[in-house]
N, CA and C atoms as a LAMMPS dump frame, in Angstrom:
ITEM: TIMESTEP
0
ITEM: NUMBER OF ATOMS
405
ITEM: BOX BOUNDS ff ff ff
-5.0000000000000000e+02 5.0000000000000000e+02
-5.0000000000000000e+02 5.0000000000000000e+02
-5.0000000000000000e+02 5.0000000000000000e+02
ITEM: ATOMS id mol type element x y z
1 1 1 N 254.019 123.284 -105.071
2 1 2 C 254.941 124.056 -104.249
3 1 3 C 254.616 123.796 -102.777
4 2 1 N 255.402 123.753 -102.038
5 2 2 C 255.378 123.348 -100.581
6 2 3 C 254.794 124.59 -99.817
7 3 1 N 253.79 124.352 -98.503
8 3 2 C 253.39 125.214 -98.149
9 3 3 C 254.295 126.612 -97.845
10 4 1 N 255.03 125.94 -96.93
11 4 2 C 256.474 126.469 -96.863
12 4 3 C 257.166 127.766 -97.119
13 5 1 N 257.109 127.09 -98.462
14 5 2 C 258.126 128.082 -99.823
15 5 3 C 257.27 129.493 -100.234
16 6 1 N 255.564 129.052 -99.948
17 6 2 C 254.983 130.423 -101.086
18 6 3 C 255.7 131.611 -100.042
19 7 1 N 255.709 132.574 -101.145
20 7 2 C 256.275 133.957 -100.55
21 7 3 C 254.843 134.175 -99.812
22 8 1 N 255.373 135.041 -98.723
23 8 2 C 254.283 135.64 -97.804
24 8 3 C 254.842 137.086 -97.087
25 9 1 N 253.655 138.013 -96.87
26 9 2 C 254.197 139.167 -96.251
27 9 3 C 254.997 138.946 -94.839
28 10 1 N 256.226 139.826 -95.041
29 10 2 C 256.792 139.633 -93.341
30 10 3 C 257.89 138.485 -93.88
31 11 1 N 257.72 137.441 -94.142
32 11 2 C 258.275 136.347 -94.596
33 11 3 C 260.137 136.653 -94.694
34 12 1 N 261.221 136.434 -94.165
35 12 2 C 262.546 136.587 -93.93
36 12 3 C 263.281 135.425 -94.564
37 13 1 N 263.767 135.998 -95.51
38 13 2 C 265.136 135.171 -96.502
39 13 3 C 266.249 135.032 -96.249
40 14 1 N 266.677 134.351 -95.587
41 14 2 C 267.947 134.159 -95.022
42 14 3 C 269.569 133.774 -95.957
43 15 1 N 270.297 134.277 -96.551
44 15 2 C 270.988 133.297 -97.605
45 15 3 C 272.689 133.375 -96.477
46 16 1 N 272.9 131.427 -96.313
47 16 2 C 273.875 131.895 -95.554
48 16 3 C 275.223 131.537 -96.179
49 17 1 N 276.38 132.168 -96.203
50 17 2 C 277.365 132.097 -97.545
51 17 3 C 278.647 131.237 -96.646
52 18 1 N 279.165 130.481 -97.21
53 18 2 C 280.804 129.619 -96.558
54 18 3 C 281.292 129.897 -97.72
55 19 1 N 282.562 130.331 -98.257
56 19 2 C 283.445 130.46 -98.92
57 19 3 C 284.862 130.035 -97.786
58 20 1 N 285.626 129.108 -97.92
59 20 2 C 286.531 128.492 -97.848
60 20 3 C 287.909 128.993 -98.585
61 21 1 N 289.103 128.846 -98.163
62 21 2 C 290.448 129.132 -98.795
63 21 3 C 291.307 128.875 -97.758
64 22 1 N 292.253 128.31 -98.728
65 22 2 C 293.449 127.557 -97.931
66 22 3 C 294.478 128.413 -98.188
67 23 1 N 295.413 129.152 -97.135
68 23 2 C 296.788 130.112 -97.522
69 23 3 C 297.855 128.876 -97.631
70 24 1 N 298.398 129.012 -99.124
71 24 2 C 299.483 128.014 -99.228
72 24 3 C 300.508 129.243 -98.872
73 25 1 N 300.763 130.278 -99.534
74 25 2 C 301.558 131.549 -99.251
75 25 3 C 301.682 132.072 -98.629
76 26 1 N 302.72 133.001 -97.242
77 26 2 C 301.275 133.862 -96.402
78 26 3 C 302.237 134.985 -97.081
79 27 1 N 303.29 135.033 -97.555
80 27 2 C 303.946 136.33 -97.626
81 27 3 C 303.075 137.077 -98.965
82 28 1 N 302.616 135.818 -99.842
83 28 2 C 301.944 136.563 -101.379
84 28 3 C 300.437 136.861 -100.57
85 29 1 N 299.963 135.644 -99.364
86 29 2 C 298.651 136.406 -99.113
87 29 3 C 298.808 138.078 -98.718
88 30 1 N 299.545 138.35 -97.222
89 30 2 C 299.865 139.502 -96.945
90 30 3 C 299.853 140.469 -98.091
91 31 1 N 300.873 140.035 -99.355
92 31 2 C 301.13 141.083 -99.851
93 31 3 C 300.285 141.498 -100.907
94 32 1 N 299.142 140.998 -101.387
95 32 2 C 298.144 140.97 -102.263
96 32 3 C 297.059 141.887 -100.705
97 33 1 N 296.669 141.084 -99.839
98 33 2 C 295.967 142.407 -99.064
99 33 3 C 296.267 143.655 -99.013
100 34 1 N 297.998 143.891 -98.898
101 34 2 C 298.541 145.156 -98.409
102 34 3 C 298.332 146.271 -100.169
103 35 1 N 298.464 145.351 -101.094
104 35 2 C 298.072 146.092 -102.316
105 35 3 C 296.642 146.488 -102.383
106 36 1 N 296.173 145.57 -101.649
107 36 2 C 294.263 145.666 -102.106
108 36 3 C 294.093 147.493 -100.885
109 37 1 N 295.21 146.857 -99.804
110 37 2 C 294.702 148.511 -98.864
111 37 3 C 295.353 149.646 -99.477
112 38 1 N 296.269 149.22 -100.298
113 38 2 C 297.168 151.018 -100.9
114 38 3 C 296.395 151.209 -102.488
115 39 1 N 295.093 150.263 -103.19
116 39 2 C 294.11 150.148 -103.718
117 39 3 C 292.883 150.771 -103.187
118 40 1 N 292.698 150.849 -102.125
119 40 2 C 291.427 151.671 -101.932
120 40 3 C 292.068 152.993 -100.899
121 41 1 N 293.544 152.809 -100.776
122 41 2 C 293.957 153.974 -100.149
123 41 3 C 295.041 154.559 -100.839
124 42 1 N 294.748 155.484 -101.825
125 42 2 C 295.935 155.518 -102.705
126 42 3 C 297.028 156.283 -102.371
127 43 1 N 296.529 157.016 -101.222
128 43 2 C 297.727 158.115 -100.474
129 43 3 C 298.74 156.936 -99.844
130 44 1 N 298.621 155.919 -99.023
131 44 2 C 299.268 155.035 -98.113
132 44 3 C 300.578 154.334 -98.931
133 45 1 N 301.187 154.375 -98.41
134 45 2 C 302.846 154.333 -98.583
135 45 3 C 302.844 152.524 -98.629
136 46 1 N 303.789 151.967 -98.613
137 46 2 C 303.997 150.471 -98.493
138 46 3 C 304.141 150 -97.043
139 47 1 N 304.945 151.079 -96.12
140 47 2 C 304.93 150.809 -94.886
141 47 3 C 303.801 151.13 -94.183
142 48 1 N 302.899 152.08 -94.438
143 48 2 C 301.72 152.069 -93.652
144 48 3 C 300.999 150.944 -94.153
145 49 1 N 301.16 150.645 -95.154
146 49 2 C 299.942 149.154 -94.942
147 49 3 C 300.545 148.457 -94.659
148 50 1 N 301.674 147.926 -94.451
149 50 2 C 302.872 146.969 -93.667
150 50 3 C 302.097 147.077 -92.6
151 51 1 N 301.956 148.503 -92.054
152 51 2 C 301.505 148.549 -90.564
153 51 3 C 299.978 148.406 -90.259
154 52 1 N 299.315 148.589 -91.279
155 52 2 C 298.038 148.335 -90.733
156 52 3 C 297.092 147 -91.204
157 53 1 N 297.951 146.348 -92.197
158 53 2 C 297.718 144.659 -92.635
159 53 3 C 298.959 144.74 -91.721
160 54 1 N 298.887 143.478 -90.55
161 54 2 C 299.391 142.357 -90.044
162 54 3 C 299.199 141.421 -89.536
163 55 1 N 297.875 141.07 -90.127
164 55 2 C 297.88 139.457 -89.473
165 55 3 C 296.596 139.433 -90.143
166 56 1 N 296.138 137.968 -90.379
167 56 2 C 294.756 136.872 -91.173
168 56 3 C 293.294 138.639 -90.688
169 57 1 N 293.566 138.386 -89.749
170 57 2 C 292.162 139.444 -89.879
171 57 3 C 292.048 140.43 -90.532
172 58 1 N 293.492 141.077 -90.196
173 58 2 C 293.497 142.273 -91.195
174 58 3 C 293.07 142.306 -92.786
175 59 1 N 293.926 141.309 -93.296
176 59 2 C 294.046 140.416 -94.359
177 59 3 C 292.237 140.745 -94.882
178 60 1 N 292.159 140.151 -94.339
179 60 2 C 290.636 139.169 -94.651
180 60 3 C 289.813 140.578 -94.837
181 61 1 N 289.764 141.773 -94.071
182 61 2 C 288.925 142.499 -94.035
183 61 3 C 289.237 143.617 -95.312
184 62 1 N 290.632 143.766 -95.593
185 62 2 C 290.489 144.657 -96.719
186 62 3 C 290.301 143.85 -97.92
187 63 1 N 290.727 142.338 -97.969
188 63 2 C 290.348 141.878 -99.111
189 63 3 C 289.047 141.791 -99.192
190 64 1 N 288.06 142.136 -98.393
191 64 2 C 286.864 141.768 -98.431
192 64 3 C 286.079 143.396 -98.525
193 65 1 N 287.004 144.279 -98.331
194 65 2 C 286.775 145.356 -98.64
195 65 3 C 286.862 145.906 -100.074
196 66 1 N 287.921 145.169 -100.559
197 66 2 C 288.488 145.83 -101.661
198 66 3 C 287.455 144.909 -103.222
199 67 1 N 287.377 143.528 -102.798
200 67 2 C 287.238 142.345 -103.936
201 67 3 C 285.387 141.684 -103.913
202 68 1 N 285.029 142.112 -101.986
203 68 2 C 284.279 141.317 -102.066
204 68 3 C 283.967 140.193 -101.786
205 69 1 N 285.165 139.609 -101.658
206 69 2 C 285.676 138.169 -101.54
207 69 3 C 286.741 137.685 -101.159
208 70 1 N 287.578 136.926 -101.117
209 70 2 C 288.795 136.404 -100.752
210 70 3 C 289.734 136.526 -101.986
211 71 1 N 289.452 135.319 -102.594
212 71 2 C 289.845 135.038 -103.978
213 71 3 C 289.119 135.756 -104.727
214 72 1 N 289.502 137.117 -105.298
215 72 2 C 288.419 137.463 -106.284
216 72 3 C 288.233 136.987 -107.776
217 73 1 N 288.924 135.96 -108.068
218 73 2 C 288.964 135.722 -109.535
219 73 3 C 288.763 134.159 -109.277
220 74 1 N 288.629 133.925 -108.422
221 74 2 C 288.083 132.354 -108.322
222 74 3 C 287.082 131.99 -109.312
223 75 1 N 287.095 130.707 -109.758
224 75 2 C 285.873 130.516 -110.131
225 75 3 C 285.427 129.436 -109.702
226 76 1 N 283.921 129.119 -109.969
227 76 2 C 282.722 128.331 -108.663
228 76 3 C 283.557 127.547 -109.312
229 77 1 N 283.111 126.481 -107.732
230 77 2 C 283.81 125.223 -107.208
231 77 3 C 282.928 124.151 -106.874
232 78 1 N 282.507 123.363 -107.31
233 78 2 C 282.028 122.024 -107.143
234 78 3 C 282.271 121.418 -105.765
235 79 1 N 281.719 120.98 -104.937
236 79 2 C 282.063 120.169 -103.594
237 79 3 C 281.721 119.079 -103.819
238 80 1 N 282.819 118.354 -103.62
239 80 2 C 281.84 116.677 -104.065
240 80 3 C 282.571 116.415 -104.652
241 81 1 N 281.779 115.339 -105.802
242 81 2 C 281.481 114.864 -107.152
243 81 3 C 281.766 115.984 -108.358
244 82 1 N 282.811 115.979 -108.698
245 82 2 C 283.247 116.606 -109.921
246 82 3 C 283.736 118.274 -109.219
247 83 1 N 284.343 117.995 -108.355
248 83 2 C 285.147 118.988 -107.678
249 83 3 C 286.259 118.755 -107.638
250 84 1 N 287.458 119.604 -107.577
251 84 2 C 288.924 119.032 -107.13
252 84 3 C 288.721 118.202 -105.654
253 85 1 N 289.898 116.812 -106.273
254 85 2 C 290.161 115.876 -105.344
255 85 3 C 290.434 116.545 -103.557
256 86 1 N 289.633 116.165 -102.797
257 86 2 C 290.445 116.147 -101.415
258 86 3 C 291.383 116.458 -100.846
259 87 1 N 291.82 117.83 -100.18
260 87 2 C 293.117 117.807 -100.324
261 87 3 C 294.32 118.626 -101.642
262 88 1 N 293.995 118.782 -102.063
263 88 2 C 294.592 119.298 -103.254
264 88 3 C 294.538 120.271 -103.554
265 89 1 N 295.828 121.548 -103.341
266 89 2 C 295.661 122.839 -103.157
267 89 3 C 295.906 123.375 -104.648
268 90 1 N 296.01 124.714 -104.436
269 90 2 C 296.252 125.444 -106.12
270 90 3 C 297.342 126.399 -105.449
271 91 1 N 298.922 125.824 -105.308
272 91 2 C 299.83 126.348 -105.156
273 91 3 C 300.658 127.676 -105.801
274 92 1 N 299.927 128.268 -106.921
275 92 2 C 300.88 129.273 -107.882
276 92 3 C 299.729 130.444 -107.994
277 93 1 N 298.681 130.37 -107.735
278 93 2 C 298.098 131.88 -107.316
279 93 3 C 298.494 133.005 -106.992
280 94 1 N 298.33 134.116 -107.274
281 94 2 C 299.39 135.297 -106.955
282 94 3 C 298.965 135.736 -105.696
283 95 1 N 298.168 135.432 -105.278
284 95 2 C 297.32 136.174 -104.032
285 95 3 C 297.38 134.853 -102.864
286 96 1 N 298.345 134.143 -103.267
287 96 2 C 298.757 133.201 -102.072
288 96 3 C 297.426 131.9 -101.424
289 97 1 N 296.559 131.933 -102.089
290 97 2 C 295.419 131.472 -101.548
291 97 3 C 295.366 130.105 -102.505
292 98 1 N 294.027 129.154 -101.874
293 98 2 C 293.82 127.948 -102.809
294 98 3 C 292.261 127.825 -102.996
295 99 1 N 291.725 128.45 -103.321
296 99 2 C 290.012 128.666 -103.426
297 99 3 C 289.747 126.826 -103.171
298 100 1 N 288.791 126.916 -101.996
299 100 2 C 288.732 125.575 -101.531
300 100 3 C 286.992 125.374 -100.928
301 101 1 N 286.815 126.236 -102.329
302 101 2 C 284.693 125.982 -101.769
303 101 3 C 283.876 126.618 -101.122
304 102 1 N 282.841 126.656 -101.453
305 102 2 C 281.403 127.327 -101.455
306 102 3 C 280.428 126.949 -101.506
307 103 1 N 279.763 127.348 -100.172
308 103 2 C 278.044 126.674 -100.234
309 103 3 C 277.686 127.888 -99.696
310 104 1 N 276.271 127.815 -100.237
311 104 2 C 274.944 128.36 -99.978
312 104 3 C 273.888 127.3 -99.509
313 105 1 N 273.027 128.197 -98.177
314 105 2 C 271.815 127.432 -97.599
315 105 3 C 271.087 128.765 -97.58
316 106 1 N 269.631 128.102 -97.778
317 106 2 C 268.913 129.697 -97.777
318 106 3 C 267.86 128.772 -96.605
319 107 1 N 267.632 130.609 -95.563
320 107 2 C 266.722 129.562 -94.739
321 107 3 C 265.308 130.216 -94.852
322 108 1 N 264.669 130.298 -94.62
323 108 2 C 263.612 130.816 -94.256
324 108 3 C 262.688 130.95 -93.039
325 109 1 N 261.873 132.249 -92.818
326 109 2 C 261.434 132.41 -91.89
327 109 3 C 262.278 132.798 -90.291
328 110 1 N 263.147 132.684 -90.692
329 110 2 C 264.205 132.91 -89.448
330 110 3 C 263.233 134.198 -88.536
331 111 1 N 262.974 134.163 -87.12
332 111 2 C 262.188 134.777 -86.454
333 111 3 C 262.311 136.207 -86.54
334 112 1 N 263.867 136.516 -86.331
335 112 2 C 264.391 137.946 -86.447
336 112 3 C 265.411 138.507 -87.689
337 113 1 N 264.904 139.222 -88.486
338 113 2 C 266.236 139.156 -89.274
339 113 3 C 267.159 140.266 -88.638
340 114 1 N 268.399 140.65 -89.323
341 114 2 C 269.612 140.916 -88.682
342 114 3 C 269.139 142.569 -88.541
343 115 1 N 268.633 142.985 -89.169
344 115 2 C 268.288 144.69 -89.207
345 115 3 C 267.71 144.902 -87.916
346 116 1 N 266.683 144.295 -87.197
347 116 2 C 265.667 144.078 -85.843
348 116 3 C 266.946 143.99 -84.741
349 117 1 N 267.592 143.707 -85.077
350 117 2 C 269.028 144.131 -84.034
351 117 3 C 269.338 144.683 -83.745
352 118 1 N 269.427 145.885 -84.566
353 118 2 C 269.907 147.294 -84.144
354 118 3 C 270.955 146.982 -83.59
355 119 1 N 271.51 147.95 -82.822
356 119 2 C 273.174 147.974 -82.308
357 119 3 C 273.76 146.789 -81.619
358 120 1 N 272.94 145.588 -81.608
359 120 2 C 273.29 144.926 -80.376
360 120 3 C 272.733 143.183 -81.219
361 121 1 N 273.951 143.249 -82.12
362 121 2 C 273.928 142.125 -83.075
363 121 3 C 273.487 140.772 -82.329
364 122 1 N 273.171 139.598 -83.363
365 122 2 C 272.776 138.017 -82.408
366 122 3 C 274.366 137.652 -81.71
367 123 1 N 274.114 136.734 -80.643
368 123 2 C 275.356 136.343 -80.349
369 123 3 C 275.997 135.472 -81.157
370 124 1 N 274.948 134.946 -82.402
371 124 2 C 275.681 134.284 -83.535
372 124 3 C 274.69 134.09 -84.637
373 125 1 N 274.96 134.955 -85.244
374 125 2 C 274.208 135.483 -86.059
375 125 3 C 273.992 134.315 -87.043
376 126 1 N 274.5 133.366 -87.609
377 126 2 C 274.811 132.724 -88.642
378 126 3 C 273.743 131.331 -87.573
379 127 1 N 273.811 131.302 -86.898
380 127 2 C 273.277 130.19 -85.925
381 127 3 C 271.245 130.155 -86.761
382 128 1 N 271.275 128.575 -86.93
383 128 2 C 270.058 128.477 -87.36
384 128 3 C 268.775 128.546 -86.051
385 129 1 N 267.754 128.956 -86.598
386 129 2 C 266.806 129.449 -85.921
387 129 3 C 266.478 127.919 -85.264
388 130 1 N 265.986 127.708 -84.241
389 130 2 C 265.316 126.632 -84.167
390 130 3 C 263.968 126.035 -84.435
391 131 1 N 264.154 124.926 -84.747
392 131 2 C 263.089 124.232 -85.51
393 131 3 C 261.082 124.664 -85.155
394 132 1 N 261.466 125.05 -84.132
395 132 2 C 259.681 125.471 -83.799
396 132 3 C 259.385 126.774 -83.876
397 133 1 N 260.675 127.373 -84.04
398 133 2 C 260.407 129.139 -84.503
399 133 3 C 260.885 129.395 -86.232
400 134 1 N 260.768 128.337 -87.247
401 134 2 C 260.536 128.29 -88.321
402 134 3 C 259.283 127.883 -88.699
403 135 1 N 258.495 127.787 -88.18
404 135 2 C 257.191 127.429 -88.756
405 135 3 C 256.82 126.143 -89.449
């Protein structure tokens, strides 16, 4: 095992997530969010989530509220070698989307983890530590 790797006290696990998706739809994306918000808001009418999904961010945050995820019924995706071809969407999804990949990097040792922040997050949080403050 690499010096590296042994677990050690203090020691910070970093796991950093890309999930990818392509909107072939936007009216089925919209309207799969606006269900996911009258889903965790069951009082809300069709027009209040009309009004409070309108646009990719909105979108993104209740589906990620509601699923977890984007695509919640996706399943893992190969990048590469024995992945769908380049290019090549999944047009008939009900939720308007084309699940288009996923990686994981785990880092370690990262100097600060995100909790040591307190109110006043990194200016990019996802940004790798640099090489002499990984050890």
């Amino acid at each position: 095992m690499d010096e590296t790797a042994v677990p050690a006290e203090g020691m910070t696990i970093s796991v950093r997530t890309r999930r990818d998706v392509v909107i072939v739809d936007p009216e089925r994306f919209l309207a799969t969010a606006r269900q996911a918000y009258r889903d965790l808001h069951p009082d809300a009418t069709e027009e209040s989530a009309a009004e409070t999904v309108r646009d990719v961010y909105d979108a993104v945050h209740v589906l990620l509220d509601r699923f977890g995820r984007l695509a919640d019924d996706a399943p893992d995706m190969m990048i590469g070698r024995g992945g769908p071809l380049p290019g090549r969407r999944v047009p008939d999804r009900p939720d308007g989307l084309s699940p288009a990949g996923e990686l994981q990097q785990i880092v370690l040792d990262d100097p600060r983890p995100l909790q040591d922040y307190g109110c006043f997050p990194a200016e990019d949080p996802f940004a790798l530590p640099p090489p002499d403050d990984r050890g």
